[in-house]
N, C-alpha and C positions, 0 to 999 in steps of 0.2 A: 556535710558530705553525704553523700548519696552511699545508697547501698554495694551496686557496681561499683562504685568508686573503692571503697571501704575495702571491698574482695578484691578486685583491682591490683589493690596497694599490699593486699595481706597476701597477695597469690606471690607477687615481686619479693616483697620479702622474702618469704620461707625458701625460695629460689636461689636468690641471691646471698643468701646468710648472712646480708649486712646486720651487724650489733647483736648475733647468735651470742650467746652465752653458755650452753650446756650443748654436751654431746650425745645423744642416745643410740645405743648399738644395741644392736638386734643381729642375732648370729653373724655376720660378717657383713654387715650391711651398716653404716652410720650416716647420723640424723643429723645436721646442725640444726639446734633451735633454741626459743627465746623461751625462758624460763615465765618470764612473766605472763606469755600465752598459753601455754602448757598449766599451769598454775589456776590461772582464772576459769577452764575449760573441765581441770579435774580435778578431785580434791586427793585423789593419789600421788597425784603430782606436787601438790602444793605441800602436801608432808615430805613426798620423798624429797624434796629440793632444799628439804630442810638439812638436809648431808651437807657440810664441805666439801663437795666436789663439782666436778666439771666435766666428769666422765659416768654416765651409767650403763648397765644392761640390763637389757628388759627379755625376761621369760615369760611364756606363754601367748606367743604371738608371732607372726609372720611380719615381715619387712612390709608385701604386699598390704594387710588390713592397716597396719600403722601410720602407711602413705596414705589411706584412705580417713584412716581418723585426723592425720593432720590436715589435710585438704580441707576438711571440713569445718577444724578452729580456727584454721589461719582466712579461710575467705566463707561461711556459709552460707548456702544455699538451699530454701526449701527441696529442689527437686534434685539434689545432690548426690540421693542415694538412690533415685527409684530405676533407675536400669541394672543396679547389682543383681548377682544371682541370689536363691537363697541362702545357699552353703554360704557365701559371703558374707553376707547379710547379720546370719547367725554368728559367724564368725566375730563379727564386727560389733554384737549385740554381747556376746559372752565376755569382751575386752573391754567394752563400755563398762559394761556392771561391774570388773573387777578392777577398773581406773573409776570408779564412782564418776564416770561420764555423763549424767544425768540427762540430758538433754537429747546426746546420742544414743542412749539408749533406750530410750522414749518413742524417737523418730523409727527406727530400729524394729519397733514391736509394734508399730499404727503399720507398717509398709509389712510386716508379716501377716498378722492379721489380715491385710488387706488380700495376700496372694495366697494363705494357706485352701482357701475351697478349693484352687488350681495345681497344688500339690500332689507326687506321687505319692504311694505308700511310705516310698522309703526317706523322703524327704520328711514328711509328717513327724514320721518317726521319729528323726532327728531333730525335728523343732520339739517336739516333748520332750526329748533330752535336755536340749540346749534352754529351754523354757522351765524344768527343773532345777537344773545349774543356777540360774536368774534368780531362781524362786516368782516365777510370777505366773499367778493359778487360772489367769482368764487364758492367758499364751496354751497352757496345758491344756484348760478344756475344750478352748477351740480346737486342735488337735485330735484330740478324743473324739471331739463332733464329727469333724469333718471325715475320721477313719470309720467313725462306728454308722454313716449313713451312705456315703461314696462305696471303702474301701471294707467292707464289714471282714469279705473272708482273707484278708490280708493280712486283718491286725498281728496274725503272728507267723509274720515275714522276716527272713533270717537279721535284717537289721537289727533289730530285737537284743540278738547277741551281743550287738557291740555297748549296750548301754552298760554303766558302773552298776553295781550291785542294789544301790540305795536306788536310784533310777528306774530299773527294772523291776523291781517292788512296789514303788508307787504307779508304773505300768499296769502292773498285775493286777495291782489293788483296781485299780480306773479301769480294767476292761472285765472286771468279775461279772460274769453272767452274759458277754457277749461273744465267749467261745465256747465248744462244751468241754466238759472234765479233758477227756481224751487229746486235743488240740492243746489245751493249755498245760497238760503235764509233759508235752511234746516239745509246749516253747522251754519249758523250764530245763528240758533236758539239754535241748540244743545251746542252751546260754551255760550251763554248765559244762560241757563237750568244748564249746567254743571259748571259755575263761579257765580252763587249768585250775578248778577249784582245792586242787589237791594242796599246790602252791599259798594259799589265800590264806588269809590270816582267821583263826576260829570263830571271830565275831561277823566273818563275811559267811564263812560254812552254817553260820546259826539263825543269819540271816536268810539266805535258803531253803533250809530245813522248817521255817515259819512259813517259806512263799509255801513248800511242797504242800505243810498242812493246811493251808488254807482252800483247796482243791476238795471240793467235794465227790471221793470216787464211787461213793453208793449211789451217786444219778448216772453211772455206767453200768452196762449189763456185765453179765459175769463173764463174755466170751470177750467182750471189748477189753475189759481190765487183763483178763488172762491173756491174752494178745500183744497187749501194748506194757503197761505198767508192772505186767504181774512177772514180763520177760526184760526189763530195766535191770540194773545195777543201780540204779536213784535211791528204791525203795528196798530198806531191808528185808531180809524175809520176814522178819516176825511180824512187818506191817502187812506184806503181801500178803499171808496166810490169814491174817484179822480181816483184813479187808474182805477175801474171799470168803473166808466164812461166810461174814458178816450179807454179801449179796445172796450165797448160797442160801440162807437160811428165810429170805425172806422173800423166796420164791419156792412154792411148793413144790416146783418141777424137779427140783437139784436136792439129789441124798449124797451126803457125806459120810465117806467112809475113811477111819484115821487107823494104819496100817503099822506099827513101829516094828522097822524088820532089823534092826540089832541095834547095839550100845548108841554106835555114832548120830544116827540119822535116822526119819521113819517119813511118810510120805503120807501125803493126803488126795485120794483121787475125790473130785468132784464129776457126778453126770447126769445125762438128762436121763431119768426114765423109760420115757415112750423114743427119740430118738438114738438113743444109745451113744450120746457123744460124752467121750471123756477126757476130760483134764488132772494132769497127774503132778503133782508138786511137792516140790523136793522142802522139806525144811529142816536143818540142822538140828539138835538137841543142844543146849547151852548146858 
């Protein structure tokens, strides 16, 4: 039997629902289909079908990509996927991997690679996500490439925020040294602003607090920190004050003068000498 033929007959099928056997529902949408196709296509399936039943529901997927992955087992076709977009695409790659869809998910990441050079920032972004999820570290570095040589001053574009914590970590880690201090204690703020960290469980808060450290703020001058980081809520005071010492002192322009004006609180002004600019900061007494 011919190939055409073969799709042909598998396309009728799945249409038809002659000799379906199992249901699958997906929010209020249902599937007639052959278990024994479903089966040979995934090995999620060939467990899950190991249930007594004749009815399932399937979370973490849309109606639409599931029509797509069926299409796919019931008649394949090389060029079956290459008009998808890539949000779908991804889509369609992150349900492969957690249906151990091996083949789909294969197809999946040749047709990504193939289109990520032509990707916006924000799309990128989200293949490094979704390439994370995978676990698959060529999908990620391409990614990386294609942002750190196209898109350099993008890479910390608010999309950023939507990645899971673990995610945005191994981000951080994969773009060290291609923003400077300043820009990347900026993304880490806006992903904290933007995730309710207050809400997050202390192993996600601790996870953070490792991104914050790993931010080198002594390659910032002492006006950028004091500007930026040193006017945060991120960083406690008692780092901000370490911090600035720590630039004040290794510039001969800046005298430090430490002021304690009662019990509660005492202040440290930092300035330049010859220009007479001063910065005045508040640090608490513990």
């Amino acid at each position: 039997m011919s190939t055409s033929l073969r799709s042909s007959r598998g396309i009728k099928l799945m249409k038809s629902g002659h000799f379906s056997d199992v249901c699958i529902r997906i929010d209020c949408i249902s599937f007639r289909c052959h278990k024994i196709i479903l089966a040979c296509a995934s090995e999620f399936f060939e467990r899950l079908f190991q249930e007594d039943s004749e009815e399932f529901l399937l979370d973490g997927t849309t109606p639409e990509v599931f029509q797509i992955f069926l299409d796919f087992i019931y008649a394949p076709n090389d060029d079956q996927f290459g008009n998808l977009e890539p949000d779908v695409l991804m889509c369609l790659l992150k349900c492969a991997n957690m249906w151990l869809a091996v083949e789909i998910e294969e197809r999946c990441i040749d047709i990504l690679l193939d289109l990520s050079p032509d990707m916006d920032p924000d799309a990128l972004i989200a293949l490094f996500a979704v390439s994370h999820c995978v676990d698959h570290k060529v999908l990620m570095e391409q990614s990386i490439g294609v942002l750190q040589h196209i898109w350099r001053n993008e890479m910390d574009c608010p999309s950023t925020v939507r990645m899971e914590v673990d995610c945005f970590g191994e981000y951080f880690k994969n773009t060290s040294g291609m923003l400077s201090p300043r820009r990347r204690f900026v993304m880490v703020e806006n992903w904290i602003k933007g995730n309710d960290l207050n809400n997050r469980p202390c192993s996600q808060k601790d996870k953070i607090n490792q991104i914050i450290k790993s931010i080198n703020f002594l390659e910032m001058s002492l006006e950028d920190f004091y500007n930026g980081p040193g006017k945060s809520n991120v960083l406690p005071d008692s780092d901000k004050f370490e911090i600035m010492y720590k630039l004040a002192r290794s510039n001969n322009e800046w005298t430090v003068i430490l002021d304690e004006r009662d019990r509660d609180r005492y202040y440290i002004i930092v300035f330049v000498k010859k220009k007479s600019t001063k910065f005045v900061f508040y640090l608490k007494l513990i």
